[in-house]
N, C-alpha and C positions, 0 to 999 in steps of 0.2 A: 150296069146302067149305061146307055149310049148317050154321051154326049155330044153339043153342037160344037161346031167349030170355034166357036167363040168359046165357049164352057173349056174346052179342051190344050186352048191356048192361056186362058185366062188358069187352069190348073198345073200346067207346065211354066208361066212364069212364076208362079207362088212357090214350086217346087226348087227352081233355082233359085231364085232370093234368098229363102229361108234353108236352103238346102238338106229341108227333111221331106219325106214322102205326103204329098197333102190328103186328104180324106175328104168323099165328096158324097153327098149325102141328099135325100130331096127330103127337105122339110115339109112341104105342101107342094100341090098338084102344080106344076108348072112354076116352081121354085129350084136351084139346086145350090148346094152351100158350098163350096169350098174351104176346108180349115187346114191349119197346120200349125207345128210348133215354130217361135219363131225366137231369135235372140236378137236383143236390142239392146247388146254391148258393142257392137260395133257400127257405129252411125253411120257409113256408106252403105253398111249391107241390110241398114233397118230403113232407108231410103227406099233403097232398090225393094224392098218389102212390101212399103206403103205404097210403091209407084204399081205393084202387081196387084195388091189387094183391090185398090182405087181404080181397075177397070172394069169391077164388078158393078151391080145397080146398087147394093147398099154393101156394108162393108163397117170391119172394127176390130178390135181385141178387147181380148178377156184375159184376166191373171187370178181368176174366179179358185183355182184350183193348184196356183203355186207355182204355175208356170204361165208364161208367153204362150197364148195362143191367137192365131188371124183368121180371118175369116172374110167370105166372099160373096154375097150371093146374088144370083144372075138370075133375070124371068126368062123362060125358056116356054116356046111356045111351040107347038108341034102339027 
């Protein structure tokens, strides 16, 4: 999938923060999600998590499944 500049920045901070590989996905047509695993034992680095998530248009976690997960998602228009 080619992302935009923003998409591609905004998936290379989530990936430092959280320092797992993020997974990027289009839910709908001119949508794309950004998730990854994230831990939030250590409160600087769940900062610097939020501060990446948060440059997304919507944005949250889930622990739906027993783990930390974040998410991202950006309108992308072509």
């Amino acid at each position: 999938m080619q992302l935009s500049t923003r998409a591609a920045a905004v998936r290379a901070a989530i990936e430092r923060a959280t320092q797992e590989t993020a997974t990027v996905t289009e839910p709908s047509p001119g949508m794309v999600r950004i998730t990854a695993r994230a831990d939030i034992g250590d409160p600087e680095r769940w900062a610097q998590t939020r501060r990446a998530i948060q440059a997304g248009d919507r944005w949250g976690s889930s622990d739906g499944t027993g783990e930390i997960v974040v998410w991202s998602e950006l309108r992308e228009t072509r």
